[in-house]
C-alpha positions in Angstrom: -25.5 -30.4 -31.8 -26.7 -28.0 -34.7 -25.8 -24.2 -35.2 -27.3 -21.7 -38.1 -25.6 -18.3 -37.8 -28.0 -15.8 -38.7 -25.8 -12.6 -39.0 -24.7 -11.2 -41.5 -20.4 -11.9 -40.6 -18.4 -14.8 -39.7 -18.9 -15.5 -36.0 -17.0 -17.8 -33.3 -19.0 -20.6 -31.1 -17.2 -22.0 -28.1 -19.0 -25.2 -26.5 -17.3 -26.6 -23.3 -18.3 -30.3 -23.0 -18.1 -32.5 -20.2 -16.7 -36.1 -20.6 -17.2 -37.7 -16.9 -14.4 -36.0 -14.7 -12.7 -33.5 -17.4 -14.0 -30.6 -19.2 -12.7 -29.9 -22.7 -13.5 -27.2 -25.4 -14.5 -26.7 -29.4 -14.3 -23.9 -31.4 -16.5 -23.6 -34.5 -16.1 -20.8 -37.0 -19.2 -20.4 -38.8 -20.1 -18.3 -41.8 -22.3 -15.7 -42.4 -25.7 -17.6 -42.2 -24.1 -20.3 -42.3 -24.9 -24.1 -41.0 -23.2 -27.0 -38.9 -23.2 -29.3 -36.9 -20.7 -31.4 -34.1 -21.5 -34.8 -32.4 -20.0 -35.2 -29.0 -20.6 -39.0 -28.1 -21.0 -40.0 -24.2 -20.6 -35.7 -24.0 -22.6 -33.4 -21.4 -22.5 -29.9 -23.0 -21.9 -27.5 -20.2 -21.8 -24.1 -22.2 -22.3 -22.7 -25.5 -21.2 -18.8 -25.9 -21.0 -16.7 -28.8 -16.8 -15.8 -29.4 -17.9 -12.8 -31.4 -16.4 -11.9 -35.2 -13.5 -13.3 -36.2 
Protein backbone atom coordinates (compact mmCIF):
# COMPACT_ATOMS: atom_id res chain seq x y z
CA UNK A 1 0.00 0.00 0.00
CA UNK A 2 1.25 3.68 -0.94
CA UNK A 3 0.23 6.98 0.77
CA UNK A 4 1.34 10.78 -0.40
CA UNK A 5 0.01 13.34 2.17
CA UNK A 6 -0.82 16.34 0.39
CA UNK A 7 -1.48 18.90 3.30
CA UNK A 8 0.38 21.11 4.38
CA UNK A 9 0.82 19.33 8.47
CA UNK A 10 1.81 16.06 9.71
CA UNK A 11 -1.27 13.77 9.57
CA UNK A 12 -2.19 10.14 11.07
CA UNK A 13 -3.30 7.04 8.80
CA UNK A 14 -4.98 4.17 10.48
CA UNK A 15 -5.32 0.89 8.18
CA UNK A 16 -7.10 -2.07 9.84
CA UNK A 17 -6.03 -5.29 7.95
CA UNK A 18 -7.51 -8.53 7.95
CA UNK A 19 -5.25 -11.73 8.29
CA UNK A 20 -7.86 -14.71 7.89
CA UNK A 21 -9.88 -14.73 11.28
CA UNK A 22 -8.26 -11.61 13.20
CA UNK A 23 -8.18 -8.05 12.51
CA UNK A 24 -5.22 -6.00 13.49
CA UNK A 25 -4.19 -2.23 13.08
CA UNK A 26 -1.14 0.25 11.73
CA UNK A 27 -0.53 3.54 12.36
CA UNK A 28 1.49 5.61 9.98
CA UNK A 29 2.54 9.18 10.74
CA UNK A 30 3.25 10.88 7.61
CA UNK A 31 4.77 14.29 6.97
CA UNK A 32 3.61 17.20 5.41
CA UNK A 33 3.51 16.08 1.67
CA UNK A 34 5.11 13.52 2.60
CA UNK A 35 5.49 9.68 0.97
CA UNK A 36 5.30 5.99 2.15
CA UNK A 37 4.53 2.98 1.78
CA UNK A 38 3.61 -0.61 4.02
CA UNK A 39 3.41 -4.16 2.60
CA UNK A 40 0.93 -6.35 4.35
CA UNK A 41 1.69 -9.95 2.89
CA UNK A 42 -1.35 -12.65 2.70
CA UNK A 43 -3.35 -9.10 4.27
CA UNK A 44 -7.03 -8.00 3.21
CA UNK A 45 -7.17 -4.21 4.02
CA UNK A 46 -10.50 -3.64 5.62
CA UNK A 47 -10.19 0.26 6.33
CA UNK A 48 -8.05 3.19 5.81
CA UNK A 49 -9.17 6.49 7.75
CA UNK A 50 -7.47 9.70 8.14
CA UNK A 51 -6.35 9.99 12.34
CA UNK A 52 -6.14 13.76 11.74
CA UNK A 53 -2.93 16.06 12.95
CA UNK A 54 -0.77 14.87 15.27
Amino acid sequence: MYWHNRCKTRHELKIKYSLGWTTKNYLAKVKANGKGHKRFQTASIVSIKDGGRY
